[in-house]
N, C-alpha and C positions, 0 to 999 in steps of 0.2 A: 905420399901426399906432401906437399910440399907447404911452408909456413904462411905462406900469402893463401894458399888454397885451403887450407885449413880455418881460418881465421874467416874468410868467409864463407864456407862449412856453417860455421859457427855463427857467424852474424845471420845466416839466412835462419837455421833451425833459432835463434833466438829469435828472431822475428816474428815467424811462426807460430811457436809458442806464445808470442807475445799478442798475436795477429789471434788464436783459438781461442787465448782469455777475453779478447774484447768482444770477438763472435758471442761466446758462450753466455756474455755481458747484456749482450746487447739480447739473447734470445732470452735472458731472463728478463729484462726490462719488458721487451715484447710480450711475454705471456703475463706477466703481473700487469699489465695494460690492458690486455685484452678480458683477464679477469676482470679489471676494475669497470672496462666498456661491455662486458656482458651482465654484470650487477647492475647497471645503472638503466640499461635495457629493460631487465628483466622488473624491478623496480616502476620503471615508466610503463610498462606493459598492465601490471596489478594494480597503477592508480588509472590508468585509462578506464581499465576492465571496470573498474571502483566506480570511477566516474559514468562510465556507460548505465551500469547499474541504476546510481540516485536519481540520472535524468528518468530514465524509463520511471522508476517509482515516482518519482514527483507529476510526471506526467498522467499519468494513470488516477490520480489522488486528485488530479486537479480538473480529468476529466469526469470522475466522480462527483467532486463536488457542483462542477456546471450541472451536472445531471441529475444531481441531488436539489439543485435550486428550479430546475427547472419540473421539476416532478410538486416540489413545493410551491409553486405560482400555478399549479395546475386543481389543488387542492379544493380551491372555491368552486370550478370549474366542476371538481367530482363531487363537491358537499349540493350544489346546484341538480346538479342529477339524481344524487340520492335524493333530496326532497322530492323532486318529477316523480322519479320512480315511486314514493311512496304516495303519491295525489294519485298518477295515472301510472298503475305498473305495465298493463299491457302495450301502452304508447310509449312509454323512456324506457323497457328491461332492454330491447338491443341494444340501443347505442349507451345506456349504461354498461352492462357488459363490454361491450368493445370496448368501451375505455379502461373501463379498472383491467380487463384482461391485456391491455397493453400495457399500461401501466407495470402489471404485476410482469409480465418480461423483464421487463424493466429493472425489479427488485423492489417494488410496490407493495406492503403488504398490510391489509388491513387487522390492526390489531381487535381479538376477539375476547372482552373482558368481562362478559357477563355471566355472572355468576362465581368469578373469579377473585382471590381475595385482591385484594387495592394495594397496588404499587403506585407509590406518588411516582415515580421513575418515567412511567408509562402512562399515568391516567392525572388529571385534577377533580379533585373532589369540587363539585356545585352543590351539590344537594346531599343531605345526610337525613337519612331518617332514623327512628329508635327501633331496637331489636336486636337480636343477638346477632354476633359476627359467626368467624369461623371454628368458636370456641378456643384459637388460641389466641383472644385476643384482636385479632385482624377484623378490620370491617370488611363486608362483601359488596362487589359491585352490582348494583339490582338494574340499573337501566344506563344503558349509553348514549349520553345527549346529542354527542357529536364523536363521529367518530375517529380513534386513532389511527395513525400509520406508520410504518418504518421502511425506512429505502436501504437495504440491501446491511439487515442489521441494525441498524442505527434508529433511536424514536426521531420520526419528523416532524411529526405533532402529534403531543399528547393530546387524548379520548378526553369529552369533560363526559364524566359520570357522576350518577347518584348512587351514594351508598347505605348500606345498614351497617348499625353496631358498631 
């Protein structure tokens, strides 16, 4: 080999070499990139999913409460029927029925407190009369003036009762 051929020998393998470090450069920059493009991804993906999520719940919550208001504008509607019913039952019990049994689909539920001790929660007290409670203390509910409901869990309107003790 001769001095000039040698020397660029040299200059190409230094090139080369020089040429594999910036390859090598460059495939490390490329992977810590794509690292950082597959975190950022993966991140955007669990706030979408996140946000998917609270719409459905808020949506849900909002169709509930329409449902819950309109189940409560319906209320005079069934306290009206219940009086019917109790003037002329064999003339209001169907369409009584259909209604609270639609209602109760619905998650309608008439609360049943008589005889039960008194939850201001659920019931207001109208009337009180003298006599023993439920011996611990608690007065008991003796008659239901008007009655209570809860829509799907929740009291919609509290029962007015009268109590003992």
């Amino acid at each position: 080999m001769v001095d000039g051929e040698a020397s660029v020998v040299e200059s190409v393998v230094a090139e080369s070499v020089v040429a594999e470090s910036v390859v090598e450069l460059d495939v490390e920059t490329l992977m810590a990139e794509r690292d950082s493009f597959r975190d950022i991804a993966q991140r955007l993906q669990a706030d979408f999913e996140n946000y998917r999520k609270r719409v459905s719940s808020q949506t849900t919550d909002e169709v509930e409460r329409a449902t819950g208001r309109l189940a409560e504008g319906l209320l005079p509607v069934l306290d009206a029927c219940e009086a019917a019913f109790v003037a002329h039952p064999a003339e209001v019990e169907p369409l009584f029925n259909l209604l609270l049994g639609e209602l109760r689909k619905q998650g309608l539920e008439a609360m049943n407190l008589n005889g039960q001790a008194f939850d201001p929660n659920l019931a207001e007290a109208v009337m009180r009369e003298d006599g023993e409670g439920d011996g611990n203390g608690n007065a008991i509910v003796t008659d239901v003036m008007r009655s209570g409901y809860t829509w799907k869990g929740r009291v919609l309107r509290a029962a007015l009762v009268k109590v003992r003790g």
